[in-house]
N, C-alpha and C positions, 0 to 999 in steps of 0.2 A: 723775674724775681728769684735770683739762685741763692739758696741756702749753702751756706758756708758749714763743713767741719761733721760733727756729727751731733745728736738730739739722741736721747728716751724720751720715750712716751708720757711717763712716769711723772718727767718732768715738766711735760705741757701740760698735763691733766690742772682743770680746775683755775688756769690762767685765763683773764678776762682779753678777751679781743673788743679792740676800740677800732666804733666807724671814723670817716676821714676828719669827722670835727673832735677826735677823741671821745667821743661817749659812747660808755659798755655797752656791743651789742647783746652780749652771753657769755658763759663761763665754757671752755671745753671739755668735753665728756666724752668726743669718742671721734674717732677719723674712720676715712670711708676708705677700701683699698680696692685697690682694681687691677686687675694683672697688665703688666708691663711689660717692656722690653729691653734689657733682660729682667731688670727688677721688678714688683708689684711698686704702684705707687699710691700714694695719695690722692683720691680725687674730692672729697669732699671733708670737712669737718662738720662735727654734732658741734652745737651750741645750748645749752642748757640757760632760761633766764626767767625767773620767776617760775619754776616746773613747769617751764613749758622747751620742748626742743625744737630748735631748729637747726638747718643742713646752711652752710656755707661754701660753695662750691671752693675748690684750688683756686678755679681762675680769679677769683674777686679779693683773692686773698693777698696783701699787699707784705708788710713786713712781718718775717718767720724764723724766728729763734728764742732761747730759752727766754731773755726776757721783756721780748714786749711781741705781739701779734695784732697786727692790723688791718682792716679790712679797706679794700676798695670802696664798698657800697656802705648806705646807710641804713638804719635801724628799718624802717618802712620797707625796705624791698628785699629782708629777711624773710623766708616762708615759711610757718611751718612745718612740722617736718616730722613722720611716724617710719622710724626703721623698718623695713622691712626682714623678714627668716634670709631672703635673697639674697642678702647684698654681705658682704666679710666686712665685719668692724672690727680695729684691735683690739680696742680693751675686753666687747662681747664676747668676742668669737676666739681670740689668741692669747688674751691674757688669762695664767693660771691653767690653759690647755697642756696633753702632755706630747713630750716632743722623744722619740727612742734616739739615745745620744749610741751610736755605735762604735766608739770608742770605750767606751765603757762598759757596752751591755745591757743597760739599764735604761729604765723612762727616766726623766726628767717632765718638770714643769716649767715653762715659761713665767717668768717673773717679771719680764719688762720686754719692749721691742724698741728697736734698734732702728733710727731712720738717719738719712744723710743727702745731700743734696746733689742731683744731678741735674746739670741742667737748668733746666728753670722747675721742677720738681721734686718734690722729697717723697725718696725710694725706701722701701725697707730692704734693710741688708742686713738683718741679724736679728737672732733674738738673745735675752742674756737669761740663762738658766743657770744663775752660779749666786750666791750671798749678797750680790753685790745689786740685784737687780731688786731683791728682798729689802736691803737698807736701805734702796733710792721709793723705793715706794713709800719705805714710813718716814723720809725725811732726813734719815739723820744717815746718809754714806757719807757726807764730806766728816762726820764728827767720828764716823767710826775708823776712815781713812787713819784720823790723825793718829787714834787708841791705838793701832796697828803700828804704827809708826814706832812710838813710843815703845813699843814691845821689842824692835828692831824685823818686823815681820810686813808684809807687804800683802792689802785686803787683794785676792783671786780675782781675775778675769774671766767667767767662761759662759764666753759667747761663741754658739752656733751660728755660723754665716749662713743666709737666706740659703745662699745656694747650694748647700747641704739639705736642703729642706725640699718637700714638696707633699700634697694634698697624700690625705689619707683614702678619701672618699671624693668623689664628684663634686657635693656639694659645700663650699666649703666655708659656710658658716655655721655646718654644725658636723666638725670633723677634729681629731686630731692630726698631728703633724708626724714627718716622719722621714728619715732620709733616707736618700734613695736605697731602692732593693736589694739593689746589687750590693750593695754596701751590708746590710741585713744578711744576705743569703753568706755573706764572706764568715758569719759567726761559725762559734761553734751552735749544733744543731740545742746542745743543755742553755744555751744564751737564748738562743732566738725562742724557745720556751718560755724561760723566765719572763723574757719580753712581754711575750703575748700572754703572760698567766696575771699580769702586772696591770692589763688595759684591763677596759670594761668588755666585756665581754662581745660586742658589738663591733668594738675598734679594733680586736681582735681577730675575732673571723677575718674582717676585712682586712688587716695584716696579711693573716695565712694566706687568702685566696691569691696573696699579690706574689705569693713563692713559686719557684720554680717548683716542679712536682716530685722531682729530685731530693731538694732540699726537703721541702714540705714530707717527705715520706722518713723523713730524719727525725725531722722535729718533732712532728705529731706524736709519736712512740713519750715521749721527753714529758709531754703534758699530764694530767690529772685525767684519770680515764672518763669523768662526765664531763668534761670540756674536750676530749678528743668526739667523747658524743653529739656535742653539741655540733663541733664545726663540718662532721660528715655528715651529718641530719641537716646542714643548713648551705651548705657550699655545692655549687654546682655537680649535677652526676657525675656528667662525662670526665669530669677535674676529680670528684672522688675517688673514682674508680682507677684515674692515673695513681693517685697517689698511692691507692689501698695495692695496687698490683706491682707497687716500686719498696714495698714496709718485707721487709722480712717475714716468712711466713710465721714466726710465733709471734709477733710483735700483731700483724696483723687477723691473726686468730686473738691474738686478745680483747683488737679494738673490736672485731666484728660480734664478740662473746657479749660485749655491753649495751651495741643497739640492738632495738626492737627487733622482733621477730621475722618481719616483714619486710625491712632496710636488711636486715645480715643476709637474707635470701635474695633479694635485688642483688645485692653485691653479687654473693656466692654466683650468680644464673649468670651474669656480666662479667667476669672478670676469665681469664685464660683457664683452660681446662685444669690444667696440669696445677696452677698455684691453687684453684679452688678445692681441688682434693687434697693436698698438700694442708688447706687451711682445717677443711674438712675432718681429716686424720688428728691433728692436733685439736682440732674441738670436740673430739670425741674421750678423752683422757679429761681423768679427773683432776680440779684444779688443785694446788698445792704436793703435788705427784712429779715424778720425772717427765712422765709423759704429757704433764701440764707445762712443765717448766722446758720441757727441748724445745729444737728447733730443727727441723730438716734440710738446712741447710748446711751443708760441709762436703768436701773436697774427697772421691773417693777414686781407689786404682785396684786393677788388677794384681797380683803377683807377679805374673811374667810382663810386667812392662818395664824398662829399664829405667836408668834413675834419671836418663837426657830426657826419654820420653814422659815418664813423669811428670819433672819439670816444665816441659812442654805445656801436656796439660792444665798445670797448676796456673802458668799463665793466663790461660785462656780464661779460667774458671774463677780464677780469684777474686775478678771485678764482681762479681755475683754472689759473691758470699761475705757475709757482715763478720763473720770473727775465725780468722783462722790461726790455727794452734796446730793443729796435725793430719797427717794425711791418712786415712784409716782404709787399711786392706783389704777389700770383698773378693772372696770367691763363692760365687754362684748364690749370691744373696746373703753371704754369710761372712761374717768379721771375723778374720784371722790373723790381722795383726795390725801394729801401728807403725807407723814413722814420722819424722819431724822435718821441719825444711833444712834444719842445720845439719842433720844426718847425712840427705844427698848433698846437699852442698861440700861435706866432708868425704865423702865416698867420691871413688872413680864415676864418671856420667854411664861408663857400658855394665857397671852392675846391675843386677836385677832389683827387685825392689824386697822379694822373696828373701832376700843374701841378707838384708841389712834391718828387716823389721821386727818389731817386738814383740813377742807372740803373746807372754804374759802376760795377758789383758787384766785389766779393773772395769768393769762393767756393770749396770742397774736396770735390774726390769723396769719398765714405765709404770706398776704401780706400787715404785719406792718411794717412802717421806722425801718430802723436800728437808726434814734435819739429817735426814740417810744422805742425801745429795749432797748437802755439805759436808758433812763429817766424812765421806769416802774422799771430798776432793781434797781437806785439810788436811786428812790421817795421809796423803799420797803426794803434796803438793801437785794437781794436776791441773790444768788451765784448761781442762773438760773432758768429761767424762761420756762413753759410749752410752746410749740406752738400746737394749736388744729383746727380744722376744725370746721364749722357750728357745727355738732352734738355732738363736744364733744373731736372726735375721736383723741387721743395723734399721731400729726405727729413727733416729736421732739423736745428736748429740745436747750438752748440758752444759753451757760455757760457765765459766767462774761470774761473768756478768752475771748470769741469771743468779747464782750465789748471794752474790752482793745483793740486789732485789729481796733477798731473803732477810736481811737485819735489817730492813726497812720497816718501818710500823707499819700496821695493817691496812691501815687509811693507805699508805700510800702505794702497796701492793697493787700487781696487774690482777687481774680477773677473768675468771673465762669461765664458760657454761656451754653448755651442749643447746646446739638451736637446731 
């Protein structure tokens, strides 16, 4: 029995199937899907007749198209029939669920599903989350076609093909949709945020857990700091502890500042020596302070190393640092001057770095206003600024990002506390 062309669901919904002497067995309510090869398919139709349901297998199912559907068998050898949570029905389970369109950034909801005939089988190959799956469900797409028409304008297409899709969760009649990850992790990390701040909180976590830890150490920072709580208080350790040890150390002093007392210490005990002190350091400075707001991450050199060697350096080190803007001078634990990459790049490679750096620092104790923090980098145009202690000594730097964070409403400020 091959179905010709393509169907919505939309538009079988509520159509009576006639047994082989033509009398209504039931009206349709709902189809069964079963995974396929390559496509899910159809294995069963709901039939609704007098409120009562019953299942009609594919195979009994004789003619299938929008407008007539007929069955092989008759009324008598219909069974009832109580759905099971088990089984993916579309209208339950797909209709109205939300599907991340990665083209765009954003969730979408399913409006209608898309079937087509392979075979002797009707596969899903689409679902349509655009206007168009909205008007076939109340009836009236072919009257809205024409109104468009008449506009000189053309009613939108936008159907997700199946196989941009795949399960959220295991089970998956009570899941949303989602295309694949790799496609997700391709965003920017403020996208894949939005995404997941956009589900229910549930379908979320489950998003994150599915990122690489890479990415995931991206994004997390991006979210609302009680839902960055939520998904490290509820996502696998060993997977937390990737991500928390891949965040940048003030990013990740901030998340650690909002869990419990007893999750920040698990952390801090598990995660490498060196980034827990680091995290340590920065949770120990008070919040809306420089020393709340650095980061000790950034790029440092001797004086006597030359600008090739330098350079050298820079390479190496760059991948491991989230914002760089300049290279800052230490001798013997103490800041004495700056440079920038377009300097050596403009200088001879055999100069020193001594030859060409800024001595005339701008600089801020760690416990300067965060309005001190901006107003020095505004009054200086700087893309960040040193934080130093009495002697000198480089605690960390204060990138203009963190700035920006600053004209943020309060609600949406980071937060950090001493644990």
């Amino acid at each position: 029995m091959p179905l010709f062309g393509g169907l919505f669901v939309s538009e079988l919904l509520k159509m009576p199937v006639l047994d082989p002497k033509g009398d209504e067995l039931g009206r349709v309510r709902d189809f069964v899907v079963i995974k396929g090869d390559p496509l899910p398919r159809v294995s069963a139709l709901i039939l609704e007749e007098k409120k009562k349901r019953y299942c009609l297998e594919w195979e009994h199912v004789g003619i299938f198209n929008r407008r007539i559907i007929s069955s092989k068998v008759y009324a008598p050898r219909v069974e009832p029939y109580d759905p099971s949570e088990d089984i993916l029905l579309i209208v339950r389970d797909i209709f109205d669920k939300q599907i991340v369109d990665a083209d765009g950034a954003r969730v979408v909801r399913v409006n209608d599903v898309q079937l087509e005939g392979q075979d002797s089988n009707a596969c899903v190959t689409g679902v349509d989350v655009g206007i168009r799956g909205i008007l076939r469900r109340l009836g009236v797409e072919k009257k809205s076609e024409q109104f468009y028409q008449l506009l000189g304008r053309t009613l939108p297409v936008n159907i997700i093909r199946w196989s941009f899709i795949q399960p959220l969760e295991p089970r998956l009649s009570t899941i949303s949709l989602t295309v694949p990850r790799q496609m997700i992790s391709a965003l920017h990390p403020a996208d894949i945020a939005d995404i997941i701040s956009t589900m229910p909180p549930e379908q979320g976590i489950a998003l994150f857990k599915g990122l690489d830890p890479n990415v995931a150490a991206e994004a997390l920072p991006e979210l609302h700091p009680e839902l960055q709580k939520t998904i490290i208080e509820d996502i696998d350790r060993d997977y937390a502890l990737e991500v928390v040890e891949r965040m940048p150390p003030d990013e990740a002093a901030d998340l650690i500042a909002d869990l419990e007392r007893d999750k920040a210490r698990e952390i801090l005990e598990s995660i490498e020596e060196e980034e827990a002190q680091d995290i340590q350091e920065l949770l120990a400075h008070e919040e809306d302070t420089a020393g709340g707001l650095m980061t000790t991450e950034y790029i440092s050199c001797t004086p006597d190393l030359t600008i090739e060697e330098a350079l050298e350096k820079f390479r190496i080190e760059a991948h491991e640092v989230e914002s760089v803007y300049y290279i800052f001078i230490v001798e013997q634990d103490k800041l004495i001057g700056i440079t920038t990459l377009r300097d050596m790049i403009l200088h001879l490679p055999q100069m020193k770095l001594s030859e060409i750096m800024e001595t005339k620092l701008k600089t801020l104790p760690p416990d300067a206003s965060q309005q001190e923090v901006a107003e020095t980098i505004s009054k200086y145009g700087l893309l960040a600024i040193p934080v130093v202690d009495d002697a000198a000594g480089l605690l960390g730097i204060v990138t203009i990002d963190d700035v920006v964070g600053i004209l943020l409403p309060a609600s949406a400020r980071k937060r950090r506390r001493s644990v």
